[in-house]
C-alpha positions as CSV (number, residue, x, y, z in Angstrom):
1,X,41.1,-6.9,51.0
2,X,41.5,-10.5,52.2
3,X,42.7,-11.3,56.2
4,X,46.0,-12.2,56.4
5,X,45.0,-15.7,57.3
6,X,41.8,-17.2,56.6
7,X,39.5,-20.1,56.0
8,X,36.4,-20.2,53.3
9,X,33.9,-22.4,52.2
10,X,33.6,-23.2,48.8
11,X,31.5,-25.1,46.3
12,X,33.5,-28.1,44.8
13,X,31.6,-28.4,41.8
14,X,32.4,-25.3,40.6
15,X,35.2,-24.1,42.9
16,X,33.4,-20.8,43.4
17,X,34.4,-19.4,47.1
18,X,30.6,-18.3,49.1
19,X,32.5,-17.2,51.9
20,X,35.4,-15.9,53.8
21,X,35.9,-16.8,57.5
22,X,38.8,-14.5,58.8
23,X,41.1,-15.8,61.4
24,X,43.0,-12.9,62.7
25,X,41.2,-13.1,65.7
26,X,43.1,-16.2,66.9
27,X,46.2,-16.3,68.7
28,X,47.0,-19.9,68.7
29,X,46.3,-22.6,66.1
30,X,44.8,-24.8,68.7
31,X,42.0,-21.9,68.1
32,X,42.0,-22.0,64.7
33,X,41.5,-25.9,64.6
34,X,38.4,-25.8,67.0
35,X,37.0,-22.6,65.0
36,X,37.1,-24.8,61.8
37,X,35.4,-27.7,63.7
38,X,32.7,-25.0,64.0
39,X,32.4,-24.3,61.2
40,X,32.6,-27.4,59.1
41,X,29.4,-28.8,61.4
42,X,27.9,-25.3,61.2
43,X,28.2,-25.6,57.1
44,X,27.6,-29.3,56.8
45,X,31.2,-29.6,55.1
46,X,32.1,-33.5,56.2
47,X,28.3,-34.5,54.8
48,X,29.4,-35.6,51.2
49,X,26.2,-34.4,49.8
50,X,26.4,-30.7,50.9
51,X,29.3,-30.1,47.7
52,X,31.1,-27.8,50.1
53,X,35.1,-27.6,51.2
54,X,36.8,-25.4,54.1
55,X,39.9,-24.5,52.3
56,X,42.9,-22.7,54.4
57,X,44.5,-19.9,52.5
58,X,47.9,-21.4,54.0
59,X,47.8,-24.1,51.7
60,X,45.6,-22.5,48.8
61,X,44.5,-18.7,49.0
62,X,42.4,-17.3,47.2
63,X,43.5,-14.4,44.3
64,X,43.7,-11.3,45.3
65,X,41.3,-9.2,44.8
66,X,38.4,-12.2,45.2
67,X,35.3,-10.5,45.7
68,X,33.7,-12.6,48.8
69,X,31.7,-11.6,51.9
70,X,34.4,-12.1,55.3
71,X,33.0,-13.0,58.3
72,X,35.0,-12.3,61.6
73,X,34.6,-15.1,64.3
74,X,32.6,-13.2,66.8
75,X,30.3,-13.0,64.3
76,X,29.7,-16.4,62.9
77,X,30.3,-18.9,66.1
78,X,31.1,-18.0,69.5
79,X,35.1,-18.3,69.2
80,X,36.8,-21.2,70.8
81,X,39.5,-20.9,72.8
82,X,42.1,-24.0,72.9
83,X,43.0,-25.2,77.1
């Protein structure tokens, strides 16, 4: 079962989702934009060589039922927390 809200990295040439970064953890979206700062320089995402996106499932989930390893926060980076 997907979060309710999430983020996941995906490879644009085939628009395959690799992985599912859940956001439930977060309480304000000042959190959530630090976290995906993380994780876009964690995963190389702005390099236009690395073929990867960070999609948010606010603007484009993913179907249900997607078959993708979730990772919570605490468990990837330590989480941010916004001033």
């Amino acid at each position: 079962m997907l979060p309710a809200r999430y983020l996941y990295l995906v490879d644009i040439e085939t628009n395959q989702p690799l992985a599912i970064f859940s956001l439930e953890e977060f309480d304000r979206e000042g959190e959530v934009i630090l976290y995906e700062a993380q994780l876009r320089a964690q995963h190389n995402v702005d390099d236009a060589e690395s073929g990867l996106a960070l999609r948010d499932s606010l603007l484009d989930p993913l179907p249900e039922g997607t078959r993708v390893p979730v990772h919570r926060a605490s468990a990837t980076v330590p989480p941010p927390r916004a001033t």
